[in-house]
C-alpha positions in Angstrom: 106.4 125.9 106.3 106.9 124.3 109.9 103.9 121.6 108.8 105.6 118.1 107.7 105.3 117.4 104.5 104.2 114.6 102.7 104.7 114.0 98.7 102.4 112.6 96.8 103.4 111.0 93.3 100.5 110.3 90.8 100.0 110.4 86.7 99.5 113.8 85.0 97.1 112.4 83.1 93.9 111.0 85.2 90.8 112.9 84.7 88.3 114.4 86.7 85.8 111.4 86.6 88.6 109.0 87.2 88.3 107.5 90.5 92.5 107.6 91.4 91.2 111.7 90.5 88.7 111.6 93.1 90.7 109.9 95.5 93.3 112.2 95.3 91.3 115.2 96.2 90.2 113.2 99.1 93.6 112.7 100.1 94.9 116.6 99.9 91.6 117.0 102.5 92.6 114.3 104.4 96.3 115.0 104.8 95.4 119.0 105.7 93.0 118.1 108.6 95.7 116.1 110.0 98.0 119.2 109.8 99.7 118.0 106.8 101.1 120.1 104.2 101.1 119.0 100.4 104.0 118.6 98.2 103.4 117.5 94.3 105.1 117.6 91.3 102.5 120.5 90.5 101.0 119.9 87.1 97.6 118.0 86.3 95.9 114.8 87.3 96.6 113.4 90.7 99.0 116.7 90.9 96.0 118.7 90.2 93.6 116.9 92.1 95.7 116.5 95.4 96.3 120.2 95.8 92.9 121.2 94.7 92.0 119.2 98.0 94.6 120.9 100.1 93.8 124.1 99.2 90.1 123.7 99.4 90.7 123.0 103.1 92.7 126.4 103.2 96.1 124.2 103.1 99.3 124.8 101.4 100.3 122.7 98.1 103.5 123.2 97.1 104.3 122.3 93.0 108.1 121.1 92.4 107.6 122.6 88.7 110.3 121.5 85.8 111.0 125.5 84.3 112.1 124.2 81.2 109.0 122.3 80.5 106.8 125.2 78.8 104.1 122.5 77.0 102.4 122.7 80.6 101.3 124.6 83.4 101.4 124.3 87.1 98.3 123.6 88.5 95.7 126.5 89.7 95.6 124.8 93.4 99.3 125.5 94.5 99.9 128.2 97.2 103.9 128.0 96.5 105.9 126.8 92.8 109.3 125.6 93.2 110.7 125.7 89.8 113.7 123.0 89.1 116.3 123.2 86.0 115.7 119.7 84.8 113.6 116.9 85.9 116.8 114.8 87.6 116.2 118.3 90.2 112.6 118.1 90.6 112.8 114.5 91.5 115.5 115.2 94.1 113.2 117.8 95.6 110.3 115.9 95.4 112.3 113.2 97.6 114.0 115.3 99.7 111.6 117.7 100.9 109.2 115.4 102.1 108.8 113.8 105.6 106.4 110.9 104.1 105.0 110.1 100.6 101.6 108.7 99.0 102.2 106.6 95.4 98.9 106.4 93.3 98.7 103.8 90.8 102.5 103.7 88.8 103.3 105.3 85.4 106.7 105.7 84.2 106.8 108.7 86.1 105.5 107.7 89.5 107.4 104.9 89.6 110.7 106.7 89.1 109.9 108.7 92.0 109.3 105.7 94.0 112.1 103.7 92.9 114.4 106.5 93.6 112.8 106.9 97.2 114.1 103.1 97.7 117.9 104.1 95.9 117.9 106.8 98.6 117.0 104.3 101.6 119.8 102.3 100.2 122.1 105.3 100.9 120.5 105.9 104.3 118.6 108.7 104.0 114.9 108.7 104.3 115.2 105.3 105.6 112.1 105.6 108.1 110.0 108.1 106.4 106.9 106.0 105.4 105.5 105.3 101.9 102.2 104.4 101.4 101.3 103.0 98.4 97.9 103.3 96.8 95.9 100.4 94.9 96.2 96.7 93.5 98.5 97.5 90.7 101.4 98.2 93.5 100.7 95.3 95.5 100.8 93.1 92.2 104.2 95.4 91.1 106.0 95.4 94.7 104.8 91.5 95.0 106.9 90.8 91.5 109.8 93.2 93.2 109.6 91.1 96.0 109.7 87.6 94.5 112.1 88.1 92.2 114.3 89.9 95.1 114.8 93.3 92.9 114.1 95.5 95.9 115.5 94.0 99.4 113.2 93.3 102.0 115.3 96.1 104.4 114.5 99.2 101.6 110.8 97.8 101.8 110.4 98.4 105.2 108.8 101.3 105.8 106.5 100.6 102.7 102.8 100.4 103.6 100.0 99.4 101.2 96.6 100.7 101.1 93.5 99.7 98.9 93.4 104.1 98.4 95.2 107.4 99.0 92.4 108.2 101.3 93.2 105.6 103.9 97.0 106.2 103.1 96.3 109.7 104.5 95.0 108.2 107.4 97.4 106.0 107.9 100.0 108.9 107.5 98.6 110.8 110.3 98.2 108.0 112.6 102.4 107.4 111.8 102.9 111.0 112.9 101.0 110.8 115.7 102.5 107.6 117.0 105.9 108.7 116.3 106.3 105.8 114.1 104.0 102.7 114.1 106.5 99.9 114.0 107.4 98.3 110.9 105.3 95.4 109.5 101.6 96.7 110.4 99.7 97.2 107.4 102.8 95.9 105.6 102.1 95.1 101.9 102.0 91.4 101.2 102.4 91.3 97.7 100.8 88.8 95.8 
């Protein structure tokens, strides 16, 4: 897999006529036209829907499964499983693998994965691979973060917002392509 990678975190649970659903598979399009592999946590919802994109567009979407977790299955859409001893593991894979990372709208889950994106800036690693986070209820979340100076302005810098994944796939491959827009364009403002 010599294709960057880029790891996009969204709820298990969003449905097929969900619009965060339907962005999604836009997005796993999106990110394989611009040469993009897929990397998920590989179950349903915007799991589901992000590699169904990719592999429609004869892409790989690779599913960071948790083995011990038999209540659900991976997703029909992945062209590679990587199967994790507990979810601490997956989430470390999930972070570490990935050049750049897409976060739909947070549940508990997707907002781990993003807050432990900004615990690893904090250590220095992945301190300039981008996240691009998708819809109002992160620029409302990240504008609380922000004010009440929970996450410091220097772990936020490399955090984009975008009003979808769609353009955050866009946005993705324009970062890539520039070797890294500069920091502060299309910055979230918060609110």
């Amino acid at each position: 897999m010599a294709k960057k990678l880029i790891a996009v975190f969204g709820r298990a649970d969003a449905s097929n006529v969900e619009k965060d659903y339907r962005d999604a598979y836009e997005t796993g399009k999106t990110l394989v036209r611009a040469g993009f592999s897929v990397l998920s946590g590989g179950y349903g919802g915007i799991m589901e829907a992000v590699s169904m994109g990719a592999r429609e567009e004869n892409g790989e979407a690779v599913g960071v499964v948790f083995a011990g977790d038999t209540s659900r299955k991976p997703n029909n859409y992945l062209t590679e499983r990587i199967a994790t001893g507990d979810l601490f593991e997956r989430q470390k894979i999930l972070i570490e693998m990935a050049d750049g990372y897409i976060a739909f709208s947070p549940g508990a889950g997707t907002l781990s994965e993003v807050a432990l994106l900004w615990a690893h800036r904090k250590s220095g690693a992945k301190a300039r691979a981008p996240l691009a986070i998708a819809g109002e209820k992160w620029e409302l979340l990240l504008g609380l973060l922000k004010k009440e100076r929970i996450i410091p302005e220097n772990l936020l810098q490399y955090t984009f917002c975008f009003q979808s994944g769609f353009k955050a796939a866009g946005f993705m491959a324009d970062f890539f392509k520039d070797n890294n827009i500069p920091a502060g364009k299309e910055l979230c403002e918060g609110r």
